[in-house]
C-alpha positions in Angstrom: 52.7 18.4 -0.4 49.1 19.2 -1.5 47.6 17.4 -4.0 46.7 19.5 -7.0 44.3 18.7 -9.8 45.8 18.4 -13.1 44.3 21.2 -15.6 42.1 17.8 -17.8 40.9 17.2 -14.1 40.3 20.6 -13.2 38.3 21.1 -16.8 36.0 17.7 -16.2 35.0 19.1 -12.7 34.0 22.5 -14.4 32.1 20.7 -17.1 30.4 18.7 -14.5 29.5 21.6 -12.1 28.2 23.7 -15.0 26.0 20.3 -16.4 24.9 20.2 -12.7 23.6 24.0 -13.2 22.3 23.5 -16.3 20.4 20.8 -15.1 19.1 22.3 -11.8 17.7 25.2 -13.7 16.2 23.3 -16.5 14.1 21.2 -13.5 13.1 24.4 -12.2 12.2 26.0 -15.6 10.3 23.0 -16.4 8.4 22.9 -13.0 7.3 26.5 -12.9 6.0 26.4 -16.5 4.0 22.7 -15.6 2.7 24.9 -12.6 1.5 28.1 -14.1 -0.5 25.8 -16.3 -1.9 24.1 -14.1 -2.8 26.9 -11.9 -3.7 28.8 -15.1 -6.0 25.8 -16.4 -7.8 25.5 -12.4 -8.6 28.7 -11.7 -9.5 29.7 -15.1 -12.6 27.1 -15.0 -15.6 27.9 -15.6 -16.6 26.5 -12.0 -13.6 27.3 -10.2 -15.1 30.0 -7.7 -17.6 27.6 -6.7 -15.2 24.5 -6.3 -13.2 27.4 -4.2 -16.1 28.8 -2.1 -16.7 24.6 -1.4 -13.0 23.4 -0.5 -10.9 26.3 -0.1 -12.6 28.5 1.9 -9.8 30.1 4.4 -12.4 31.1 7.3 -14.0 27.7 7.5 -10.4 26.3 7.8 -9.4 28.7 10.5 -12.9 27.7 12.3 -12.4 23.8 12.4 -8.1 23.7 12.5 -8.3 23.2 16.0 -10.4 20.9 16.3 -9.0 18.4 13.3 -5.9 19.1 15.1 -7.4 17.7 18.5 -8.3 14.7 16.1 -5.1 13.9 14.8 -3.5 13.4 18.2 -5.8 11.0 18.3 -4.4 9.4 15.0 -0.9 9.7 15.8 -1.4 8.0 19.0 -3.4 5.1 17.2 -0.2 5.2 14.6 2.4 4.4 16.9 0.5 1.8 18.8 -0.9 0.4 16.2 2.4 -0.1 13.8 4.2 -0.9 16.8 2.2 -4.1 17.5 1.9 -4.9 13.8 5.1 -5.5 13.3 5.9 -7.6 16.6 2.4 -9.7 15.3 3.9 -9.6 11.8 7.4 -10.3 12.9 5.8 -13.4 15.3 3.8 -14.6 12.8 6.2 -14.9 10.0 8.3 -17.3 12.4 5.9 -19.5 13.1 5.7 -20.1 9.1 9.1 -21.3 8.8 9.2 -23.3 11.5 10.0 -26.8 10.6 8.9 -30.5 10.9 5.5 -32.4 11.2 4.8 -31.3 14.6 4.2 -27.7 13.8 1.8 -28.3 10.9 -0.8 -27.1 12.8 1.4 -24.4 14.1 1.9 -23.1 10.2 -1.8 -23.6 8.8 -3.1 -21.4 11.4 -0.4 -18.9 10.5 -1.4 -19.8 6.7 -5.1 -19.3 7.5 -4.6 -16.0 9.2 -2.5 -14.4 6.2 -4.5 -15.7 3.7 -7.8 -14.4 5.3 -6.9 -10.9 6.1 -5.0 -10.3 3.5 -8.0 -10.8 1.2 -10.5 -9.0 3.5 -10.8 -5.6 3.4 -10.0 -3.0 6.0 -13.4 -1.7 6.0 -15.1 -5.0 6.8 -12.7 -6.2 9.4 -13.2 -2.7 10.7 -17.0 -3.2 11.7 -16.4 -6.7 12.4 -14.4 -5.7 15.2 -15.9 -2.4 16.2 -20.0 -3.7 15.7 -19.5 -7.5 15.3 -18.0 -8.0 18.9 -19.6 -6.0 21.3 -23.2 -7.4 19.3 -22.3 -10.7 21.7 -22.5 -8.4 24.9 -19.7 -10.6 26.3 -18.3 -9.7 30.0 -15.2 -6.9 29.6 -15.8 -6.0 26.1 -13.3 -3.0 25.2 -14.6 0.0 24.1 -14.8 0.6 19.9 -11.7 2.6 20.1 -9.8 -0.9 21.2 -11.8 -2.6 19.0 -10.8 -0.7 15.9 -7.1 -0.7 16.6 -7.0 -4.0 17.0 -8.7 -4.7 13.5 -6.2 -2.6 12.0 -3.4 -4.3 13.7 -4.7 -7.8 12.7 -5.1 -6.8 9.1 -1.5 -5.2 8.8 0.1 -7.6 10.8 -0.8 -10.6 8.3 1.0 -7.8 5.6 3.8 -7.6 7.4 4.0 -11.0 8.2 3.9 -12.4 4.4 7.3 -9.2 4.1 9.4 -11.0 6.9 8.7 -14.2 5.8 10.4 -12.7 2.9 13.4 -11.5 4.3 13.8 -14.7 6.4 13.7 -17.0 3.3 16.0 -15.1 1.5 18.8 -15.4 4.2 20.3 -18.6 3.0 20.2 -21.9 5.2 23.2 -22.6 5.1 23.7 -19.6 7.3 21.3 -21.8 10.0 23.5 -24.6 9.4 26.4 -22.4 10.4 24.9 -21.2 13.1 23.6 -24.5 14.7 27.8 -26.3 14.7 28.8 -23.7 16.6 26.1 -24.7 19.0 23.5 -22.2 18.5 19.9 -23.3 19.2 17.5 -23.2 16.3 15.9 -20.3 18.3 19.4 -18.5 19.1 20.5 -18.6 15.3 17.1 -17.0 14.3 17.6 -14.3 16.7 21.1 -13.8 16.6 21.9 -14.6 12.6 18.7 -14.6 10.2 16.5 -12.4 12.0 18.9 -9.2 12.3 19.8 -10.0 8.2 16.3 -10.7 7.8 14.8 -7.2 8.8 17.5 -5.3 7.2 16.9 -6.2 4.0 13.6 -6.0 4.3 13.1 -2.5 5.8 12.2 -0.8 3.3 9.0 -2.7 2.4 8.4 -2.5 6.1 8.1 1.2 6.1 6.3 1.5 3.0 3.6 -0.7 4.6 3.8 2.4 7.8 2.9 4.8 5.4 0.0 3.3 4.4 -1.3 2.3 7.9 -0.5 6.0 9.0 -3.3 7.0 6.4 -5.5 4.0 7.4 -5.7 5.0 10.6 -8.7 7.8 9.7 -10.8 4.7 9.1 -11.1 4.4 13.1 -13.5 7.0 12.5 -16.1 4.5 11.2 -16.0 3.3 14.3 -17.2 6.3 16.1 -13.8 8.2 17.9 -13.5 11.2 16.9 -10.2 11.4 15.0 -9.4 13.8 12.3 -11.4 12.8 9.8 -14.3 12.6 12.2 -14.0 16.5 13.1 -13.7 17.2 9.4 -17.2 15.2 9.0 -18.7 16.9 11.9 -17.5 20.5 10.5 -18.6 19.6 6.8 -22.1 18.7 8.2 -22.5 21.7 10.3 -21.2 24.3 7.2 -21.8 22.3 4.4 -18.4 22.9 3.3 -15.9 20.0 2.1 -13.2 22.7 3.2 -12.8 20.5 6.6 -11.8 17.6 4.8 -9.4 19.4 3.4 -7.4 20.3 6.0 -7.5 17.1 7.4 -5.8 15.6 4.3 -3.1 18.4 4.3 -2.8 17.5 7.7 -2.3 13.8 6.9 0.1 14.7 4.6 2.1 16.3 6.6 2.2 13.6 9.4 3.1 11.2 6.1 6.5 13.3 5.0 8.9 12.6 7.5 7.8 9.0 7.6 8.1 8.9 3.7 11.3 10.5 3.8 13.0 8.1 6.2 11.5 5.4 3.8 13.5 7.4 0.9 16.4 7.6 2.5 16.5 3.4 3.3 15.5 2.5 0.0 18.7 4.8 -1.5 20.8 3.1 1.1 20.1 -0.3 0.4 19.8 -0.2 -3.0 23.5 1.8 -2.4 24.8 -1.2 -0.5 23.6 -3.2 -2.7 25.5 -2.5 -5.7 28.2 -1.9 -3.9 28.4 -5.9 -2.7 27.9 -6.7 -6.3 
């Protein structure tokens, strides 16, 4: 036998659906008329054609797309490496601050020290620490600026993502640890097998927040001298004199950022979902 709505059922899922509608086309509505006035109050400046001929000029787009695109590999490239070793130097790290007992003092100051400092230093600076400040003491096997600059980036977001899964591993409770050690885990077997995997779960969505913003931070390799995205927008803006490259570069950027943000979305829904479902 098929189950079959009662008629009060029946009339709360049509009052839903139509408040569903309603809303829907009230968003739109609402959205359309916020954009016609915007578009209205941009365009009907009295400098807009010159803004225009300055930034949104189609032709200069079309002239320097391939080359900001030749760029951005670069970026993407730098992006995975980059976050990849971030987080395995944030993740490493973080577990040398919990570790316990006088022995590993030294151990946890250093770990201290490195958060603290590059956390408080900017991007920028570390930047042409690493990419000008190194190969200044014309040591043996110096890597090229390229290295050099990835490497400043990863040290800066690693001591970010160190301080977020120090997080998560405080909040898993110790008595979990405890657990884990009479059954005759290791210290080291319960961190991997018990508090780490809890650990980065709940944390994941800070994690990829932080992603996003190192996937924009990587155009600041271009300080160093590669020529990334941002550097082939400079070159074309120079050549023109037209800010139009830049642009395209940032609409680029963005692009590369929305599946990344969306996967963050999605995580944060989910967790926040499980969430209140365990409460």
């Amino acid at each position: 036998m098929t189950y079959q709505p009662s008629i009060r059922q029946q009339e709360r899922i049509a009052y839903r659906r139509g408040r569903a509608v309603r809303s829907v086309l009230l968003a739109a509505a609402s959205t359309a008329v916020v954009g016609v006035g915007l578009a209205v109050g941009i365009t009907g400046a009295p400098g807009w054609e010159r803004v225009k001929e300055s930034f949104f000029d189609l032709d200069t787009a079309r002239k320097y797309l391939p080359q900001i695109l030749e760029g951005l590999w670069l970026n993407l490239k730098l992006l995975v490496v980059c976050a990849t070793l971030a987080l395995a130097l944030g993740l490493l790290v973080a577990v040398l601050r919990t570790l316990r007992g006088p022995v590993f003092f030294p151990v946890r100051a250093l770990a201290t020290g490195y958060t603290y400092s590059f956390r408080g230093l900017p991007l920028i600076i570390v930047l042409y620490l690493f990419a000008f400040g190194i190969p200044g003491l014309r040591l043996k096997g110096t890597p090229d600026v390229l290295v050099l600059g990835a490497a400043a980036i990863i040290v800066t977001y690693g001591a970010y993502l160190a301080e977020v899964f120090r997080a998560g591993i405080e909040s898993v409770h110790p008595s979990q640890i405890a657990a884990a050690r009479s059954l005759g885990l290791s210290y080291r077997q319960a961190m991997r097998h018990v508090v780490l995997p809890q650990a980065v779960r709940r944390v994941a969505p800070p994690l990829l927040n932080d992603t996003v913003a190192l996937q924009k931070d990587v155009g600041l390799i271009s300080l160093a001298g590669p020529i990334d995205a941002i550097r082939a927008a400079q070159i074309g803006v120079a050549q023109d004199a037209d800010f139009t490259p830049y642009i395209v570069a940032g609409v680029l950027f963005v692009l590369l950022a929305l599946p990344l943000i969306a996967v963050t979305d999605w995580v944060t829904l989910r967790a926040a979902r499980r969430q209140n479902a365990g409460t």
